[in-house]
N, C-alpha and C positions, 0 to 999 in steps of 0.2 A: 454133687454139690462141692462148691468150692472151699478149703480149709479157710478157715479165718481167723483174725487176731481178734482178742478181748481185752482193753486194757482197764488196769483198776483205776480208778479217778481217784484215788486216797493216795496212793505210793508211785502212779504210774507203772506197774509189773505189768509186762506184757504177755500171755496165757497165749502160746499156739498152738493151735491143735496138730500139726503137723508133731510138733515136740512133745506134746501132751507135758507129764510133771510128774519127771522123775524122783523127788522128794518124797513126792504122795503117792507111789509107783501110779501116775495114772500114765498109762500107755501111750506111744505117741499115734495119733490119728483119731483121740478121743476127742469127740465134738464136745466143745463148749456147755450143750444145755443136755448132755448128756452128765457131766460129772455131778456126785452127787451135790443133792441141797445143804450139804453141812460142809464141802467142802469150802476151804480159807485161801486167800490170798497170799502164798508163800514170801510175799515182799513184805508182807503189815497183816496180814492175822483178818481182814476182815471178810466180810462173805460175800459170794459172788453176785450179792446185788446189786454191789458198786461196782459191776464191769460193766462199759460199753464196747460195742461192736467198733474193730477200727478197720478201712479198708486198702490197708499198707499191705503191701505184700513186695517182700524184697529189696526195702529202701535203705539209701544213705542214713545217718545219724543224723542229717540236720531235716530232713523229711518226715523222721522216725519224731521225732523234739514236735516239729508240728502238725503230725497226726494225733500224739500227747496232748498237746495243748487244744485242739479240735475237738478230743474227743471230751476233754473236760470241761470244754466250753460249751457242747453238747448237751452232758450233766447236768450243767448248770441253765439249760432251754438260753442261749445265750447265741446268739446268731452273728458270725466273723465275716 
């Protein structure tokens, strides 16, 4: 399976499993629905309910901005 981005729809932090979260020593290569259910959003504190799957891998900044805004618009059942 392929690594993927998570981003939080509250702060936009983007969570990749390739990097895992070294803050929270989670190791890099930790899948997403593998880290625990109490872990938080290193950007805004909140839980990982509010991430969606984004399907960026490797992008510019202005790409990065609208997979960000995709994915929030996702969140929000809001169709672009």
């Amino acid at each position: 399976m392929i690594p993927t981005k998570h981003i939080c729809t509250a702060c936009n932090y983007i969570y990749d499993e390739i990097l895992g979260d070294a803050k929270a020593k989670i190791l890099p290569g930790t899948k997403f629905a593998n880290l625990a259910s109490d872990w938080q959003c290193p950007g805004c504190g909140q839980n990982k309910e509010l991430f969606v799957t984004c399907t960026c891998v490797s992008i510019s900044k202005h790409q990065e901005e609208s997979c960000v805004k995709n994915a929030y618009l996702d969140s929000l059942n809001i169709i672009v």
